[in-house]
Residue, then its C-alpha position, 0 to 999 in steps of 0.5 A: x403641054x396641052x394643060x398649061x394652054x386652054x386650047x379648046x377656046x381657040x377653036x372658035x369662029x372669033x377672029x379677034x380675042x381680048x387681053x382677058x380672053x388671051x390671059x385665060x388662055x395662055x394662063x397668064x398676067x394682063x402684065x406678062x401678055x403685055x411683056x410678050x406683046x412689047x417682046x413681040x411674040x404677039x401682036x395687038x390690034x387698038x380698037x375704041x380703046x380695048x386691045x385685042x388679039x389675032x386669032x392667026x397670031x395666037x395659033x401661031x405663037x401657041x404652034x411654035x412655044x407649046x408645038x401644039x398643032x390646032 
């Protein structure tokens, strides 16, 4: 399972990750982050016009679909 998510960028001091870094890491669309984001599954912080995400809630939404323990 660990293939289909990058989980060695997650392992970082960074509190916060871009739509990009997100994208990478899950290995999916800008269009399907933003579906699960709209969906709930994560959520997204607003700042100067960028969206980022908690690393807190991409731990947990990484833990509970892929039952990976980072």
């Amino acid at each position: 399972m660990e293939q289909l998510v990058d989980t060695d960028k997650l392992k970082t001091n960074k509190s916060y990750f871009t739509v990009e870094e997100v994208s990478t890491i899950l290995n999916i669309s800008h269009n399907t982050l933003y579906r699960y984001i709209d969906k709930g599954f994560l959520e997204k912080i607003k700042f100067k016009n960028r969206n980022y995400i908690p690393k807190q809630t991409l731990q947990t939404y990484v833990e509970n679909t892929f039952g990976v323990k980072l």
